[in-house]
Structures are given as structure tokens and as C-alpha cells.
N, C-alpha and C positions, 0 to 999 in steps of 0.2 A: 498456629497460623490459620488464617481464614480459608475455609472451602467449603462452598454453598454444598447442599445436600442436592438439591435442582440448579443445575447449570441454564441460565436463560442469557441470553442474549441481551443486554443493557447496558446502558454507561456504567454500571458498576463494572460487571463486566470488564468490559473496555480498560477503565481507568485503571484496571489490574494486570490485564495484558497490557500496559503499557510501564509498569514496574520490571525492573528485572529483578528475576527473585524464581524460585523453584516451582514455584506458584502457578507461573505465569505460561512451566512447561505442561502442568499439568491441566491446568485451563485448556490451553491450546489442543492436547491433546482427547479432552474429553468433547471438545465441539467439535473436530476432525472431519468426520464423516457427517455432518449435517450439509446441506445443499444449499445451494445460493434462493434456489428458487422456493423452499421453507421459510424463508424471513421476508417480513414488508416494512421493515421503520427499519428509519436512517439509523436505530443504536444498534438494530441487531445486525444489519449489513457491517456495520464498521464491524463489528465485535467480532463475527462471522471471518471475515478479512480479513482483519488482524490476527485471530486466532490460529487460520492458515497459513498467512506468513512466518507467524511463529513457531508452525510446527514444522513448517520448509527449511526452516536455519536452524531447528534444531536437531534436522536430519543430518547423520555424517554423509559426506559428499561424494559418496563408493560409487563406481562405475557409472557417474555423470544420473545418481536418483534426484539431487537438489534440482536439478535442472529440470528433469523430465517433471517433477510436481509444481515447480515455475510454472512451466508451456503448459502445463491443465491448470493451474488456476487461472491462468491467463486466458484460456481459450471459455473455462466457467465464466468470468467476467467480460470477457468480451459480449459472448452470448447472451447473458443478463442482461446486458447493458442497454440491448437493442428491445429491451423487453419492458424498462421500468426509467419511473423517471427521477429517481434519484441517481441522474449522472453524473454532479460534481461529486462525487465522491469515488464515483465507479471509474469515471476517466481517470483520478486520480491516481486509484490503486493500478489500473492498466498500465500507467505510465509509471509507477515503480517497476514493478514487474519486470518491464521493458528493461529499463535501467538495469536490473540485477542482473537480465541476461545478458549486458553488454550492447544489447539496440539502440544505443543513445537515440538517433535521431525520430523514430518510432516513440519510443520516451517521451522525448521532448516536445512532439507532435500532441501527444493525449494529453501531458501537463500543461499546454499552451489551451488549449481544448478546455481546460478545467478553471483555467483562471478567464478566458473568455465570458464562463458564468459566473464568474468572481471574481471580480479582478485585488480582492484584500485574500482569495487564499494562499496565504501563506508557503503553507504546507509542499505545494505545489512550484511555487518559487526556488526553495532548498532541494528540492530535488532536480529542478534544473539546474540546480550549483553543482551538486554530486554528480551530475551525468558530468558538466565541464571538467570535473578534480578527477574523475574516475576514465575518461577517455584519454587514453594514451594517446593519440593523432590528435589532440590539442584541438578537435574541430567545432567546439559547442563552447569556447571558452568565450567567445562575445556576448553569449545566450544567456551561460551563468554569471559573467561580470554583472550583467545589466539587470538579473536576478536578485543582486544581491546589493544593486543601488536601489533598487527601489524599495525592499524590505529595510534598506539602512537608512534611503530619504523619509519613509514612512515612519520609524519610530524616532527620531532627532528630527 
């Protein structure tokens, strides 16, 4: 199996952590400890980002740790965010975040946010479908219906 000798931050990268595979824990793990504020291109942010979510869900979830490295990457990205201007990407990840901690509407608030600069990302869209399928109180299900018409009117 593939494992760079130098772990860099790149769409290869990326497109690896986005495999699942055994791979993808060790990647994750070897970029860990790098900082938001060490990277300036949009691959090594993503790669950055994805790497730590990666390594948040492949934390077991013993006395509420997933959570506590949620609310700090949350709070790394937040603070970033206000710093650089690669924000369609940064809002994006805020508002997963959100999401996993059960914030829908903070969620939904950054992903709205995100597609404002974009109104074809995607990405951004299905996560507001997941906050609707994921909120018990049924309160975001107009948000992600209409999510998920315009992702369906766009490719048909």
C-alpha cells in the first residue's frame, strides 16, 4: 500500500483521506498535530481538515473525547476563518462540525453561508439534507427538502 515517506498536504493527499481504507487512518494520524495556521492553499487546508476529522471519528467516544476535539477543531476553524480568505471551504467545514455536534441550526447557518459564495457547491447542500435526516425535532426538514431539489433540478 502507498505511504509517502513526506506527508505534505495536497490533493493527493486529500483524495486518500477520502478512500476508506487503513490508509486513511494513518494519514490522518500523521497530519494530527500540524496547525490550521502552517498551511495557505486551498489543498493543504482541505487535506488539513479532512485529516482531523478523520482522526475525530476514529477516536472511540470514551467520556465525551469525540466531542471535546469537535468543539477545538471547531473553535481552530472558526478562528481561521476570520484570518484568511479561503472561506468557502472554511464555512463549509464549520458547518459540518456543527452538524456532528447536533447544532443543526448554527450548521445550517455556515452552510447557507457557504453556498452564498457558491451557489453550485454541492457539498454544502447534502449537508444541509443530513442536518434535516439527522434532527429528531424534524425542524430543518424544509431546508434539506429544498436542498435536495435543487441538487436533483441541477443534474436532470
Amino acid at each position: 500500500m502507498f505511504e509517502p515517506k513526506e506527508l505534505k498536504n495536497s490533493w493527493l493527499t486529500y483524495g486518500f483521506l477520502q478512500v476508506e481504507s487503513e490508509q486513511k487512518e494513518k494519514i490522518a494520524s500523521r497530519l494530527w498535530d500540524k496547525k490550521l495556521t502552517d498551511v495557505t492553499t486551498l489543498e493543504e487546508i482541505r487535506s488539513l481538515v479532512d485529516a482531523k476529522e478523520t482522526k475525530i471519528f476514529c477516536t472511540e467516544d470514551s467520556d465525551g473525547e469525540r466531542k471535546k476535539l469537535l468543539e477545538e477543531l471547531l473553535e481552530a476553524l472558526n478562528h481561521f476563518s476570520k484570518q484568511n480568505e479561503i472561506s468557502l471551504i472554511l464555512l463549509h467545514h464549520i458547518g459540518k462540525c456543527y452538524r456532528r455536534l447536533k447544532q443543526f441550526k448554527e450548521s445550517i447557518d455556515y452552510l447557507s453561508q457557504a453556498i452564498s459564495i457558491d451557489e453550485k457547491f454541492y457539498p454544502s447542500y447534502l449537508q444541509i439534507a443530513k442536518c434535516s435526516i439527522q434532527d429528531s425535532e424534524k425542524s430543518f426538514l424544509e431546508q434539506g427538502s429544498n436542498a435536495m431539489k435543487y441538487i436533483l433540478a441541477d443534474i436532470f
